[in-house]
C-alpha positions as CSV (number, residue, x, y, z in Angstrom):
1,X,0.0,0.0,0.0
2,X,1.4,3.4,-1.0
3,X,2.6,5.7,1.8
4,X,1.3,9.4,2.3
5,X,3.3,12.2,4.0
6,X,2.3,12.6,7.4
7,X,3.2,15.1,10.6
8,X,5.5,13.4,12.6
9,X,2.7,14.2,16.0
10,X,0.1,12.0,13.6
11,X,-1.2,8.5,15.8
12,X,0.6,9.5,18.8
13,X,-0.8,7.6,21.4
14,X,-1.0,4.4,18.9
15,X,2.4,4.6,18.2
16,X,3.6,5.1,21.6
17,X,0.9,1.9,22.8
18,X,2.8,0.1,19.9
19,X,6.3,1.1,21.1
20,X,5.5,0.1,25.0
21,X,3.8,-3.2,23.9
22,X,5.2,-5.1,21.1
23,X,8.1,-2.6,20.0
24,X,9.1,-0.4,16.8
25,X,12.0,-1.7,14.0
26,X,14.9,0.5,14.0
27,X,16.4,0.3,10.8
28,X,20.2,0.8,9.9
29,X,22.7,0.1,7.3
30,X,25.9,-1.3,8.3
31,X,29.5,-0.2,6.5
32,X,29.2,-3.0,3.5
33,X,25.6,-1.8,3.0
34,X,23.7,-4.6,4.8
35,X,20.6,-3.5,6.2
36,X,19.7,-4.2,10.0
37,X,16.5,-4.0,12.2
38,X,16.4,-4.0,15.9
39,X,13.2,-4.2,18.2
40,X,13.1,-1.2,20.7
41,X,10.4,-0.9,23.3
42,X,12.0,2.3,25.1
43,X,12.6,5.4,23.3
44,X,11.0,9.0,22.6
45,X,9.0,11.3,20.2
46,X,8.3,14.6,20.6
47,X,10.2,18.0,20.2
48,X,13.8,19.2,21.4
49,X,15.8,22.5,20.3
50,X,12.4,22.9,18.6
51,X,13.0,19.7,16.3
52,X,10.7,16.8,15.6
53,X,12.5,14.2,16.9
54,X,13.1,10.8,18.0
55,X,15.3,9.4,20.6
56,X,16.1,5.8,21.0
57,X,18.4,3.9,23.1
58,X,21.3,1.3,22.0
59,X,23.6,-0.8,24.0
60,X,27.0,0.0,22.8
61,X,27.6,-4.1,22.1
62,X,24.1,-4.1,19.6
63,X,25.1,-4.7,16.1
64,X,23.1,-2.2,15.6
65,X,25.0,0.7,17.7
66,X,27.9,0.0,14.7
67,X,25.8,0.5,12.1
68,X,24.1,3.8,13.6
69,X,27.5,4.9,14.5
70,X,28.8,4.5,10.6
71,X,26.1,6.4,9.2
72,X,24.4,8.7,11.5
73,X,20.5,8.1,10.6
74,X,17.9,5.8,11.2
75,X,14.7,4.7,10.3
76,X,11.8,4.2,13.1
77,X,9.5,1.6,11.8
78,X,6.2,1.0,13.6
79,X,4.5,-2.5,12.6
80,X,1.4,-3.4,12.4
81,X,-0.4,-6.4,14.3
82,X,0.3,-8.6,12.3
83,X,4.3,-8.2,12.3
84,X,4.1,-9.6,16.1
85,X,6.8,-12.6,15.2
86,X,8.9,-10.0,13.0
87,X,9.4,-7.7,16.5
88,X,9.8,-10.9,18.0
89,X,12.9,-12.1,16.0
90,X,14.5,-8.5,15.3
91,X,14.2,-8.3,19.5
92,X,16.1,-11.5,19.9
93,X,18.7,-11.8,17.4
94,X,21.7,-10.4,16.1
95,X,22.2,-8.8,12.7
96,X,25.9,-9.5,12.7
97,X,25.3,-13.1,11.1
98,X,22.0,-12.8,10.1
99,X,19.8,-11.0,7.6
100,X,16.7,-10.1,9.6
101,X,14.8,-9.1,6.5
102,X,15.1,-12.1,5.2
103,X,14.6,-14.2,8.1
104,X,11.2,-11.9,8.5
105,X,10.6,-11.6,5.2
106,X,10.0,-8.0,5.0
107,X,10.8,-5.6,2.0
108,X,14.5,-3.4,2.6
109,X,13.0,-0.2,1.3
110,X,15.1,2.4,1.0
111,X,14.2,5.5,2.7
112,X,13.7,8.7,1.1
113,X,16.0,11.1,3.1
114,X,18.7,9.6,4.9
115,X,20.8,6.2,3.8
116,X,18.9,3.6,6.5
117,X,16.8,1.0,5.9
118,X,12.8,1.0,5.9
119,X,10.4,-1.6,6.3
120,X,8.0,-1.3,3.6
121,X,5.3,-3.3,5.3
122,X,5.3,-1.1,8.4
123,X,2.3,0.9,9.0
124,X,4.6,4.4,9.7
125,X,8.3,4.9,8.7
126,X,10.0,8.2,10.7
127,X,13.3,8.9,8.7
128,X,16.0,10.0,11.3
129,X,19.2,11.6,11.5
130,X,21.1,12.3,14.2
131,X,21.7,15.2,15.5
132,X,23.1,14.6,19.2
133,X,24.5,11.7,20.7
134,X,25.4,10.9,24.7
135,X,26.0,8.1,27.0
136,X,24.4,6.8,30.1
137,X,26.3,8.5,33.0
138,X,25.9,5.5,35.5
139,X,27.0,7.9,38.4
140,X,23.9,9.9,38.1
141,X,21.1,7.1,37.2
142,X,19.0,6.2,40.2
143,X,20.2,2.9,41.7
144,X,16.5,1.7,41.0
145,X,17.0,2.0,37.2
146,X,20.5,0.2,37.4
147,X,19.3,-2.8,39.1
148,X,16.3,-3.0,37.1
149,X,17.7,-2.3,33.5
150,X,21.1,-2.5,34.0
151,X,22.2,-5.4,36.3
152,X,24.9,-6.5,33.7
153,X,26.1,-3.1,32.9
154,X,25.8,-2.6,29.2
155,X,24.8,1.1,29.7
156,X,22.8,2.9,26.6
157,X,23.5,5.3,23.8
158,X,21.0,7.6,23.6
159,X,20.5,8.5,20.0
160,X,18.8,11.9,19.1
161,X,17.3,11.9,15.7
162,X,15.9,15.0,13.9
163,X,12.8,13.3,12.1
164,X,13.5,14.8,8.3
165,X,10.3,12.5,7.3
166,X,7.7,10.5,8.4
167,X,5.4,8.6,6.0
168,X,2.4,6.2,6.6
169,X,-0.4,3.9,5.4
170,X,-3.8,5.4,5.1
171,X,-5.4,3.1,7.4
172,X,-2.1,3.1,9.8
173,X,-4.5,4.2,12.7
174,X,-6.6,1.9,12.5
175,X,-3.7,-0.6,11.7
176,X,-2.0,0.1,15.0
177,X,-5.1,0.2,17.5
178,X,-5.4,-3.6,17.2
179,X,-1.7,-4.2,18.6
């Protein structure tokens, strides 16, 4: 189904029920050109420095941190209901010897406006490039955070990405209230 431009504040409260519940496809190309997905299920949408944007979180020892750190954008791709095993998968394996859209079988789209990988079946695609980039700063996390999300160390980059696009189904609404 063809995608339509949409603003990036469009299905709020579905996308975030889909992030929280079944988790969104991050999408990334790696140095050789291999596209890569990742399942998140914490991140954020909304405005900063008066930019749409969208900030997710990556362990430094994801395959996925590599590939965001070779080319600086990402896609955010939030799946339908039916994409439940896909979520599944991309949350639980590793892209280094794997190709996840294969394994899935979901289309590598391009994106439009930054050099990531899109999910052509997903019900919304937010094209990303980053813009900011820090590190978890153990020292000043509360010690209830560390021992609930951190208890092997592994501490997150948090990646802030202006949104430059955001593209969707014309039923993604309804599309995502079922998850």
């Amino acid at each position: 189904m063809a995608k339509q431009k949409i603003a990036y504040t469009d299905h709020f409260a579905a996308v975030m029920n889909t992030l929280t519940s079944s988790g969104v496809l991050v999408g990334a190309y790696d140095a050789a050109g291999k596209g890569n997905l990742m399942t998140i299920g914490w991140g954020a949408i909304g405005s900063i420095w008066g930019l749409p944007a969208w900030i997710i979180l990556v362990r430094p020892s994801r395959y996925t941190y590599r590939c965001i750190e070779h080319s600086g954008c990402f896609t955010v791709n939030v799946p339908t209901a039916d994409m439940h095993m896909a979520c599944a998968v991309c949350g639980s394996t590793s892209g280094r010897t794997r190709d996840k859209f294969a394994d899935c079988k979901l289309t590598d789209e391009k994106a439009q406006t930054v050099l990531a990988p899109a999910v052509a079946e997903a019900a919304i695609i937010y094209e990303c490039q980053v813009v900011h980039r820090n590190d978890v700063q153990p020292e000043r996390l509360d010690g209830e955070i560390i021992s609930g999300a951190y208890t092997a160390g592994d501490f997150h980059r948090l990646y802030y990405g202006k949104i430059l696009a955001v593209r969707a189904e014309a039923d993604a609404g309804d599309r995502l209230r079922s998850v």
